[in-house]
FIMI-492615 format. One record per residue (C-alpha): x, y, z; residue in one letter. Coordinates in steps of 0.001 Angstrom, whole numbers, padded with zeros to 6 digits, always signed. Example, Ala and Ser with C-alpha at 12.3 -4.5 7.8 and 13.67 -1.06 7.14 Angstrom:
2
+012300-004500+007800A +013670-001060+007140S 
//
This chain:
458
-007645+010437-034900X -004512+011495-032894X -004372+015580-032172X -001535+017629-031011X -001208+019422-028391X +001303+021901-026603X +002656+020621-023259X +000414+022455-020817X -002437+020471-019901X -003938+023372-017916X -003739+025458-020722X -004686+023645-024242X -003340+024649-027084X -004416+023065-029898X -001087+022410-032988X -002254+020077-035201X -003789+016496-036444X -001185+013892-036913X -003199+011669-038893X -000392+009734-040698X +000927+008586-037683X +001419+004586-038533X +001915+001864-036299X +000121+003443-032996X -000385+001193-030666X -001733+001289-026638X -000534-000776-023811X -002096-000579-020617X -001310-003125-017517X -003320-002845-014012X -001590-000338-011829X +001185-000232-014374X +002041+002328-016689X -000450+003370-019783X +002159+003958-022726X +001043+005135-026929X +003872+004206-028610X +003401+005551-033163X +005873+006017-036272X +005683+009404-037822X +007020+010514-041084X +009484+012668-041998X +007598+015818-043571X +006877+019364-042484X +004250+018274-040196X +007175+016385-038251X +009081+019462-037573X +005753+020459-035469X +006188+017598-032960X +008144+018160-029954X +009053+016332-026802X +006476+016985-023894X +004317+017645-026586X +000398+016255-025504X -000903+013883-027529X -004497+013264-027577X -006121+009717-028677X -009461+008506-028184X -010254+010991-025636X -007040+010329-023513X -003728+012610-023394X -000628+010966-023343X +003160+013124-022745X +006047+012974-025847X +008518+011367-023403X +011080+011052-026348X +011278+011263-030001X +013798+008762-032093X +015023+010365-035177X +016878+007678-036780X +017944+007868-040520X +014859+005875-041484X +012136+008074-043308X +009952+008160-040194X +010717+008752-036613X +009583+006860-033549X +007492+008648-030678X +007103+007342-027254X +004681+008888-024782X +003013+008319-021252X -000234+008420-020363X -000270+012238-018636X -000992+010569-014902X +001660+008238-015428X +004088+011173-016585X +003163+013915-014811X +002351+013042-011101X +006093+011262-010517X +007347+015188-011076X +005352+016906-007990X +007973+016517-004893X +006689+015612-001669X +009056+016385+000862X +007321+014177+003742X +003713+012968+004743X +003569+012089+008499X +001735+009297+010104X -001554+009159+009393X -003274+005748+011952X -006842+004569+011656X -007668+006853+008586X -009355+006081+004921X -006895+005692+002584X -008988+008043+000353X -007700+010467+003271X -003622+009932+002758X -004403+010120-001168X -006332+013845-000202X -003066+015118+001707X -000700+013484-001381X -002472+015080-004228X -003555+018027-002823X -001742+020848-004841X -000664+018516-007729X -002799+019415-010511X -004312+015973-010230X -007516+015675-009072X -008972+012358-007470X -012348+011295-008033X -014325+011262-004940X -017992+010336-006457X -017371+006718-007204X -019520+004031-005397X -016186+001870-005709X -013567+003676-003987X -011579+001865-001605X -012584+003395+001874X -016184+003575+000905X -016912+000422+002829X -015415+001891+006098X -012103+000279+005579X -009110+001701+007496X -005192+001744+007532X -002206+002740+009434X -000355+004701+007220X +003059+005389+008468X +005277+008210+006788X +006841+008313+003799X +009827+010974+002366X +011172+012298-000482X +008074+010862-002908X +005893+012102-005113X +001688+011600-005506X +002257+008695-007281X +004712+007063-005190X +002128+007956-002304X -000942+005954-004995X +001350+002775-004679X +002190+002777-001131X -001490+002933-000241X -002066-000003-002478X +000735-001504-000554X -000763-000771+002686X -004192-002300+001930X -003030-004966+000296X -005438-004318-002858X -006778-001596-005156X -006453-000092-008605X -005650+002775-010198X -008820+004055-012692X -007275+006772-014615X -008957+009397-016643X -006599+011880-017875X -005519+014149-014815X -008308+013091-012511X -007392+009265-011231X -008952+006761-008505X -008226+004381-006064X -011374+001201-006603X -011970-001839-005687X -011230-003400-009256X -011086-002281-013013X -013479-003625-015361X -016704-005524-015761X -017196-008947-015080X -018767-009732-018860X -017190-012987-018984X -016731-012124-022564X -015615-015873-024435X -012548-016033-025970X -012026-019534-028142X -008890-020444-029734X -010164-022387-032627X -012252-018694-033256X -010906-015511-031959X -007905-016352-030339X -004086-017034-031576X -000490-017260-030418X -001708-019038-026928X +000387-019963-024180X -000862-020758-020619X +002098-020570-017873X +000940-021967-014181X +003435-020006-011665X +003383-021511-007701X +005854-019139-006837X +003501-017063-004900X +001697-020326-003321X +000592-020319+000454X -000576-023181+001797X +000102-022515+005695X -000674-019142+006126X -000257-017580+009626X -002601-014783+010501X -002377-012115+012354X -004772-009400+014212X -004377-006388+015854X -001412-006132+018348X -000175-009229+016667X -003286-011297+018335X -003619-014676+016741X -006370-017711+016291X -004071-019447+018516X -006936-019090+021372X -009524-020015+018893X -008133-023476+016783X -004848-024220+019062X -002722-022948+016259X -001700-019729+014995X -002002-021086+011293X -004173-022472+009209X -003807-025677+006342X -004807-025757+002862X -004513-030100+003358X -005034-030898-001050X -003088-027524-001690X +000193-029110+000402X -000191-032538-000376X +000184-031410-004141X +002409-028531-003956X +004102-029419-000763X +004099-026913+002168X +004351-023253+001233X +004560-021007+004595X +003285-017592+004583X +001665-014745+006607X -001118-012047+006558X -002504-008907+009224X -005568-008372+009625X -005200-005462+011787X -009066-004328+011579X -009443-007464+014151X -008180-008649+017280X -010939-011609+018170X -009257-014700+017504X -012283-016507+015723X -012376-013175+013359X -009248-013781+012282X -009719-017050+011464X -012486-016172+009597X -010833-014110+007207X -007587-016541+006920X -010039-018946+006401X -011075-016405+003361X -007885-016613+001574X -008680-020726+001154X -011807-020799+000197X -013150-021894-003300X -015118-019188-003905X -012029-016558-003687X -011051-016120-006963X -007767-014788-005001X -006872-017677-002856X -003509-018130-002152X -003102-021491-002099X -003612-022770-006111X -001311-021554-008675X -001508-018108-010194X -002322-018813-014439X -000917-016556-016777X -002425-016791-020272X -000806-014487-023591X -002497-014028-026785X -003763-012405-029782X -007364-011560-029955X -009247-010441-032955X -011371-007503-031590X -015020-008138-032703X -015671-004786-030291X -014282-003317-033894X -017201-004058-036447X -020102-004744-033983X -020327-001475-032410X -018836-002612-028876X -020541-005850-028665X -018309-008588-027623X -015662-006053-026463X -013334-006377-023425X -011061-004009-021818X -008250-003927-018806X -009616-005694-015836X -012544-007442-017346X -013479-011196-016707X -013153-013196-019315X -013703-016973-020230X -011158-018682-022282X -011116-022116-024029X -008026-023124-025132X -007579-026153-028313X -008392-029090-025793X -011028-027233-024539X -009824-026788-021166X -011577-023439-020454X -010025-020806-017370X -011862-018047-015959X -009289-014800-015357X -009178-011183-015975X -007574-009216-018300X -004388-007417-016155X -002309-006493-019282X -003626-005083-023011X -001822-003981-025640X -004127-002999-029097X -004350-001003-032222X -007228+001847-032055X -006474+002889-035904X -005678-000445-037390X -006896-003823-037923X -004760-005867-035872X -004797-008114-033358X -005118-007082-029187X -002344-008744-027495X -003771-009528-023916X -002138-011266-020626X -004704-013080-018893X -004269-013496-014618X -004896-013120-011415X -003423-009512-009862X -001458-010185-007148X -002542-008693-004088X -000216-009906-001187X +002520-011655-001534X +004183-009251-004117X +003432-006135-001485X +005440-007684+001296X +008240-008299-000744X +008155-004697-001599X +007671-003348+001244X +010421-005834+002747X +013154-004001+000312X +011255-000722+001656X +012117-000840+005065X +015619-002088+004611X +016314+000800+002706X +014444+003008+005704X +016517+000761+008207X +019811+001631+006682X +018983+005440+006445X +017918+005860+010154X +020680+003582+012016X +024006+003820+012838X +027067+001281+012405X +026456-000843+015040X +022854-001461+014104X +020907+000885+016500X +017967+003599+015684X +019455+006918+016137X +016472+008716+018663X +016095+011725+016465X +014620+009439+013734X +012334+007810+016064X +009053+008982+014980X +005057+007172+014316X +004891+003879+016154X +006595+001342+017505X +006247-001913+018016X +007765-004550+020364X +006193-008012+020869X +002599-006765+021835X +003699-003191+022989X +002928-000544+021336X +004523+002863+021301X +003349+005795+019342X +006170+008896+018867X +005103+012371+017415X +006164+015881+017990X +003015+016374+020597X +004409+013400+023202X +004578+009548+023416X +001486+007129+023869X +001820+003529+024794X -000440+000800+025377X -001406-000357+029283X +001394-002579+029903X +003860-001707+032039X +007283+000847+031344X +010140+000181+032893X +013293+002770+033005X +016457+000092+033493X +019706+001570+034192X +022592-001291+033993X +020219-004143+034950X +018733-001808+037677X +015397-000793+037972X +014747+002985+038575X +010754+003876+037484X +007941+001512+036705X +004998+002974+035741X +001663+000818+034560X +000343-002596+035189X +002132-005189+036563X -000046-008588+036379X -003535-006875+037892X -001814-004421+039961X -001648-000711+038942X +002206+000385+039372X +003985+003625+040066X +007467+003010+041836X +010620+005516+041690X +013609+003837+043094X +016829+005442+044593X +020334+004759+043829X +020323+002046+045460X +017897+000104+044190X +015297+000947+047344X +012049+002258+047371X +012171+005663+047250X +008436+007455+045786X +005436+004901+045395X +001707+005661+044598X -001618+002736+044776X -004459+002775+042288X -006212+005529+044544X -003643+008062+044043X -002026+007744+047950X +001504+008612+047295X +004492+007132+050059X +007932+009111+050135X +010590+006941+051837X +013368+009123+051315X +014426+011486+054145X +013111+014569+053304X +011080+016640+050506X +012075+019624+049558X +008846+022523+048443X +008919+025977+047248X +011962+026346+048654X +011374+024590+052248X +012498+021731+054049X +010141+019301+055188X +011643+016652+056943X +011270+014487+060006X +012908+014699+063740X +012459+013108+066566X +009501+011507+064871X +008263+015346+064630X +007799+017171+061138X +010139+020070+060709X +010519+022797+058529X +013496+024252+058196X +014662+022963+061091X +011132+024294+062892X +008972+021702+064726X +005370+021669+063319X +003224+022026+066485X +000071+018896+066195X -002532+018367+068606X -001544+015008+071000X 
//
């Protein structure tokens, strides 16, 4: 039973049931949008309807995004689920660096004030675990720009939604393994094996860009039957959390094995359908939803084992769920975004000839296995060594040069002016020092101040 609603959530205001809506009809994909999509005729009621109008169906509230009034006797509504419409219209203007935090703790600063809540008392929120990121700022974006950068950033996660209050879990949906047969329940099959996203050499990477290099005498890793069959697909993945070689292999290792329903290194299946939804007459029994495992035999009786990542059904009506069957993505597709990401940062904070303008210098920075980190309170770097070079001359060193602490000030001409040793003992080989004021100097292998021998004992 659909119900109308005025457009402020906040405040409810109850207008009317549309019960002869016709045709309505739910799609819902995994981190995607949520849409209703219904027909409405052309009667008094209609005139009641408006865009931004709430629309309420089986307990959810979706947004009147627009309203079709063709010269057919009915017009054609199309709404959003209210997360999916309402949190891209709160502006954030920027949300600094945030390094070694929850995610659950960027998605507190991005919603905060937004009228969305997040759901905090779930046992499987990403975070929960003790899993960390490096968030590094974003501008101009809105909470749920902020929801898919985080999934970016971790490289998995999806979005439970419930009205206005949303959260970021491990997975949607049960593992039921609910059997779907096409010679019974299923029509209108068609199976589509993709190894476009295929990685068969994958090179990992830890903390500080450390590798396994130290650990196997390679920085990659072979799937051998994956590249004899496909042939050689190259491709990469941090595991920033670690920086011992053999743990990174470990986890690369991860992304091969078997038991990964995930691996990277078979092809993704796709599988579209229509499904008769038993759920209907047998009081939930036998019913699936978005994200669920399911087992499907297909008319040979090959049988796969995926999840549901796309539904689109009929609550009111007696036809047939269409469902996409598949693996969700959860790395390849993230680098590519965030690829086109930081070339659009790139172009926004450099100048003609290709360099960073300073005053958009800002979180950290990384060169080779350097690291620098730039915020309004100062600069941090790593213990390596900085170097101030002034055309191809050396003027300051300050760190660790091999096993040697270093700090060295040179003069103009490239000589030795100020130098200090790992016990703080400080050498001045210039000719004089200048404090408060005075003059201290030496002549006639005498200290002077101001001119004025200082009187020792012989």
């Amino acid at each position: 039973m659909l119900k109308l609603y005025g457009g402020d959530y906040s405040n409810l205001t109850f207008k009317d049931y549309i019960n002869e809506a016709d045709g309505v009809v739910i799609s819902e994909a995994i981190n995607g949008d949520y849409t209703l999509n219904c027909y409405y005729p052309k009667n008094e009621k209609c005139k009641n309807i408006k865009v931004n109008d709430l629309i309420c169906c089986e307990g959810q509230f979706y947004r009147i995004m627009s309203i079709v009034d063709a010269p057919a006797e009915m017009i054609r509504i199309s709404c959003l689920h209210i997360y999916d419409a309402d949190s891209p219209a709160v502006h954030i203007p920027m949300l600094s660096d945030m390094i070694g935090v929850n995610p659950q703790g960027v998605l507190d600063a991005a919603f905060q004030g937004s009228g969305i809540s997040l759901i905090t008392d779930r046992d499987d929120l990403i975070g929960n675990d003790g899993f960390l990121i490096d968030f590094f700022a974003v501008d101009k974006t809105s909470p749920k720009g902020v929801m898919q950068a985080v999934i970016e950033n971790c490289g998995f996660g999806e979005i439970y939604k419930d009205n206005k209050s949303v959260a970021l879990i491990e997975r949607l949906g049960e593992d039921k393994k609910t059997r779907l047969d096409l010679r019974k329940n299923v029509s209108a099959l068609t199976i589509t094996h993709d190894i476009g996203d295929i990685v068969n050499r994958l090179y990992a990477y830890g903390k500080d860009d450390a590798t396994m290099d130290g650990y196997i005498g390679a920085p990659y890793i072979d799937s051998v039957q994956s590249i004899a069959k496909y042939g050689l697909k190259v491709g990469y993945k941090d595991y920033s959390d670690y920086k011992r070689p053999q743990d990174i292999y470990c986890h690369a290792m991860w992304e091969f094995d078997e038991r990964n329903a995930d691996r990277l290194d078979i092809p993704s299946i796709t599988i579209e359908g229509s499904v008769i939804d038993l759920a209907k007459i047998s009081d939930g029994e036998n019913s699936f939803g978005l994200g669920d495992s399911v087992i499907i035999t297909d008319i040979d009786g090959n049988i796969y084992e995926e999840r549901i990542i796309k539904r689109e059904y009929y609550p009111y009506e007696p036809k047939e769920t269409s469902i996409t069957i598949g693996r969700v993505k959860k790395d390849m597709a993230f680098y590519m975004a965030q690829m086109g990401k930081l070339a659009g940062k790139y172009n926004k904070v450099s100048t003609s000839s290709g360099k960073i303008t300073a005053n958009n210098v800002t979180g950290t920075v990384s060169a080779s296995t350097d690291n620098v980190n730039i915020s309004a309170s100062g600069t941090q770097t790593s213990d390596k060594l900085i170097q101030v070079i002034i055309n191809n001359s050396t003027k300051v060193q300050i760190g660790v040069s091999g096993s040697n602490y270093v700090f060295t000030v040179y003069d103009k001409n490239g000589t030795r002016a100020i130098g200090m040793d790992a016990g703080g003992n400080m050498t001045f080989n210039g000719s004089q020092i200048t404090v408060g004021g005075k003059v201290l100097k030496v002549v006639n292998d005498r200290l002077s101040v101001d001119g004025k021998k200082i009187l020792t004992e012989e």
